[in-house]
Backbone as JSON Lines, residues from 0, in Angstrom:
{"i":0,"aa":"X","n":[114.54,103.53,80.76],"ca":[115.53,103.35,81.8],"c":[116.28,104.66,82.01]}
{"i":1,"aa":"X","n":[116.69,104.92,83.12],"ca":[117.24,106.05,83.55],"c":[119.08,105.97,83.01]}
{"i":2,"aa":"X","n":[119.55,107.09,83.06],"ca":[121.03,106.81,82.91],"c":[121.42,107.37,84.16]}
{"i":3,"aa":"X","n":[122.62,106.64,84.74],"ca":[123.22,106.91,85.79],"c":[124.1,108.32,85.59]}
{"i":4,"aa":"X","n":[124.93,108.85,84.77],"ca":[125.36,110.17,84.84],"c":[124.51,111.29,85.3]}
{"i":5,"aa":"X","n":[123.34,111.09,84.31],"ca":[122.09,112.37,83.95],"c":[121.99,112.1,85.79]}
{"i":6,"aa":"X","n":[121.34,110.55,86.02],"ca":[120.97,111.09,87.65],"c":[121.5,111.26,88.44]}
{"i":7,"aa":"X","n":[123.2,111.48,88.06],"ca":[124.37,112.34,89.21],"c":[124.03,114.0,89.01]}
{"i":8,"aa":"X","n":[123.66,114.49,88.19],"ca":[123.89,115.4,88.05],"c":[122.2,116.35,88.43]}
{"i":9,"aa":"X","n":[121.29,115.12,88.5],"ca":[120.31,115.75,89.26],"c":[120.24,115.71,90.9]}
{"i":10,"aa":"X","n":[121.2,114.8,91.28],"ca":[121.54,114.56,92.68],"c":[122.26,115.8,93.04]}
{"i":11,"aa":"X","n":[123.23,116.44,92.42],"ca":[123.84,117.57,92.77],"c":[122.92,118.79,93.13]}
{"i":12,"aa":"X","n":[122.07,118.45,92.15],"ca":[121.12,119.87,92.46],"c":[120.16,119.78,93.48]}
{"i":13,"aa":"X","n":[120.26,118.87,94.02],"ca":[119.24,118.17,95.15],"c":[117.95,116.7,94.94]}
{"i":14,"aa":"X","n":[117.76,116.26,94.19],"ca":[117.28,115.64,94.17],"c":[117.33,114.24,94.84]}
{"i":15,"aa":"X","n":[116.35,113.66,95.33],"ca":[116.7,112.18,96.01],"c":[116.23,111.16,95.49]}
{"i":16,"aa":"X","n":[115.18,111.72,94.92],"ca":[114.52,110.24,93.99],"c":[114.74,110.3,92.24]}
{"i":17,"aa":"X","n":[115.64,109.59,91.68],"ca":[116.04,109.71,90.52],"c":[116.02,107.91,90.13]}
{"i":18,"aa":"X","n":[115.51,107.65,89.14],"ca":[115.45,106.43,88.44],"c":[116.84,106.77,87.6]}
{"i":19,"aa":"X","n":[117.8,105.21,87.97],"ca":[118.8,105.14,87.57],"c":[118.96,103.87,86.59]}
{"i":20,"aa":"X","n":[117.82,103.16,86.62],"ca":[117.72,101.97,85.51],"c":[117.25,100.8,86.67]}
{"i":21,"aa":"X","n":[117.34,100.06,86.23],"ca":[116.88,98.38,86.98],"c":[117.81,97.61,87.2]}
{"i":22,"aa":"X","n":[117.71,96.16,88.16],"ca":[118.8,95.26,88.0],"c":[118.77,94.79,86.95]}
{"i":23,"aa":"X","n":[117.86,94.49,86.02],"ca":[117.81,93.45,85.0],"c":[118.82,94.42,83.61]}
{"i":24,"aa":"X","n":[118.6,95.49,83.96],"ca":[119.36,96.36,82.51],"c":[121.18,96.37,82.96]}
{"i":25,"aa":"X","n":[121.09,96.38,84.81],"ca":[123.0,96.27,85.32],"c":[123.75,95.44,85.95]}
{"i":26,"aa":"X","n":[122.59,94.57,86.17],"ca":[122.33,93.38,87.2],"c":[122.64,93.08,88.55]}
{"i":27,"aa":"X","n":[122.44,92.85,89.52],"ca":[122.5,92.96,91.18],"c":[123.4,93.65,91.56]}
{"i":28,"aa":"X","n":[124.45,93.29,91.17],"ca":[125.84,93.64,91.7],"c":[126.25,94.59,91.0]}
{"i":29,"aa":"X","n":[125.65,94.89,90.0],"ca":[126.03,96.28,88.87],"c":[125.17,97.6,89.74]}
{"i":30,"aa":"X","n":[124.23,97.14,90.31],"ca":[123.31,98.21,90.45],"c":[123.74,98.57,92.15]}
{"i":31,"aa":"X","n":[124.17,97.75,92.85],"ca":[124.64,97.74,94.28],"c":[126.16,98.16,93.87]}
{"i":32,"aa":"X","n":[126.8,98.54,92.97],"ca":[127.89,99.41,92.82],"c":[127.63,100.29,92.37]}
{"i":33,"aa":"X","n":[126.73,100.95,92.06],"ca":[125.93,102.56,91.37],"c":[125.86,102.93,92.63]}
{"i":34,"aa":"X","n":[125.06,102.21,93.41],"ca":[124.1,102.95,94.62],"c":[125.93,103.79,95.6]}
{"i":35,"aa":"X","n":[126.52,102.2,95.84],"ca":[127.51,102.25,96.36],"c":[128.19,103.73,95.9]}
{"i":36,"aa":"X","n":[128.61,103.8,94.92],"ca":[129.37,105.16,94.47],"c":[128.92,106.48,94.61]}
{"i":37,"aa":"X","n":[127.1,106.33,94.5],"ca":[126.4,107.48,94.72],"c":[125.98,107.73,96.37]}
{"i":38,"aa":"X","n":[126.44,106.92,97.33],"ca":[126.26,107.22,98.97],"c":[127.25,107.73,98.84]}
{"i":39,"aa":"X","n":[128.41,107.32,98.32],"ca":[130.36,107.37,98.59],"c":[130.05,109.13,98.2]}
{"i":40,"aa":"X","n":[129.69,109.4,96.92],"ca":[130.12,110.39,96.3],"c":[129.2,111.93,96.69]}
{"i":41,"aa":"X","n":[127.83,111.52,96.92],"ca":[127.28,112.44,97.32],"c":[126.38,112.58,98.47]}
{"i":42,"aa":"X","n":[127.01,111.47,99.46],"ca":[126.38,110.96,100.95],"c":[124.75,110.93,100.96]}
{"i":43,"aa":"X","n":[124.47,110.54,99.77],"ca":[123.0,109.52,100.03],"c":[122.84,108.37,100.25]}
{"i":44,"aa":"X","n":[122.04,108.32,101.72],"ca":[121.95,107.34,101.89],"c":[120.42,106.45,102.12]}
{"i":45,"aa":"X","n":[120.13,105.82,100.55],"ca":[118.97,105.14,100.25],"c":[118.8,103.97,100.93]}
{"i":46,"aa":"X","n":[117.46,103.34,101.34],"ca":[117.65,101.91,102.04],"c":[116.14,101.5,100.93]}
């Protein structure tokens, strides 16, 4: 599973495709507030 910090910090350097873990490891609403913070924070916007 990916960790969400490590893949902020590859987002900075450009990256767009970074494994940040699964629902089952943060669960629906855990993982739709990752995404959420990472459009907010570094205007990606994944669909």
């Amino acid at each position: 599973m990916g960790d969400v910090n490590h893949a902020k910090e590859w987002i900075k350097e450009g990256y767009t495709m970074m494994n940040i873990g699964s629902s089952l490891q943060y669960g629906t609403i855990g993982l739709s507030k990752i995404f959420s913070e990472i459009r907010e924070e570094y205007g990606v916007d994944w669909h």
